[in-house]
C-alpha positions in Angstrom: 0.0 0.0 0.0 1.2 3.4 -0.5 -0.7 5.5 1.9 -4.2 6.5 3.4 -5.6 9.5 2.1 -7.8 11.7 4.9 -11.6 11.1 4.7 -12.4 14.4 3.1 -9.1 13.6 0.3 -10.9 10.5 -0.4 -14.0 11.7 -1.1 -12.6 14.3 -3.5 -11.1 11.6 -5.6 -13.1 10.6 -8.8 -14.0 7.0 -8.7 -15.0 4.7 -11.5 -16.3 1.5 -11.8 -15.0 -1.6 -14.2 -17.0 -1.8 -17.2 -17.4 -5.2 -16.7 -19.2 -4.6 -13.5 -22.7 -6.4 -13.4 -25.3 -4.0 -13.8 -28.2 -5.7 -12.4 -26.5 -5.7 -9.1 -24.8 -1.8 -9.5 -23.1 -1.3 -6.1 -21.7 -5.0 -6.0 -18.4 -3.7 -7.7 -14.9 -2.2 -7.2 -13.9 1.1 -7.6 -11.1 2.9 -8.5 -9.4 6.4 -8.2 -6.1 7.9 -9.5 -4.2 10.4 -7.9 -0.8 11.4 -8.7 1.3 8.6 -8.1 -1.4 6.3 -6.7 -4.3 4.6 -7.6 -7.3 3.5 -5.2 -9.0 0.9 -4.5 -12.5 0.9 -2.7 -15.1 -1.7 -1.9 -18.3 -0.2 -3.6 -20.6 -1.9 -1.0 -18.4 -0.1 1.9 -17.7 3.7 0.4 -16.8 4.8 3.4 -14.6 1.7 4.5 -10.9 1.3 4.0 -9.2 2.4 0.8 -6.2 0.3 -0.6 -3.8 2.7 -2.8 -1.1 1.6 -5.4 1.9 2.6 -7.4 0.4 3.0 -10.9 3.3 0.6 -12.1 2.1 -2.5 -9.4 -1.7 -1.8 -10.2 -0.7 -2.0 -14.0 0.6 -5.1 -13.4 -1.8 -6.7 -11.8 -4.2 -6.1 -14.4 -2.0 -7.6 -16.6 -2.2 -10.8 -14.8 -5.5 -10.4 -13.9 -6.5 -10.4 -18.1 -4.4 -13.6 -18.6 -6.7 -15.3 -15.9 
């Protein structure tokens, strides 16, 4: 992880969900935010929950081996 961002900084980030999120149930997803140097991670279900937070270079990688799976 790289760091926690302050509630307020958090909710000032614009998050996104996957595309591939299921629509029928719409807050049963994962969301994401960049930042400089970071991305975030939040549980949709839990907005206000814990946030995970990245280096852009180990999240790109993980979607790399997360589309091989």
């Amino acid at each position: 992880m790289v760091h926690k961002p302050s509630a307020e900084a958090a909710r000032e980030l614009t998050w996104f969900k996957s595309s591939y999120s299921d629509s029928s149930s719409g807050n049963d997803c994962v969301e994401v935010a960049t930042a400089p140097g970071v991305v975030h991670i939040r549980d949709s279900k839990s907005v206000p929950g814990p946030l995970l937070g990245f280096t852009p270079a180990t999240w790109a990688a993980f979607l790399t081996y997360a589309s091989e799976r």
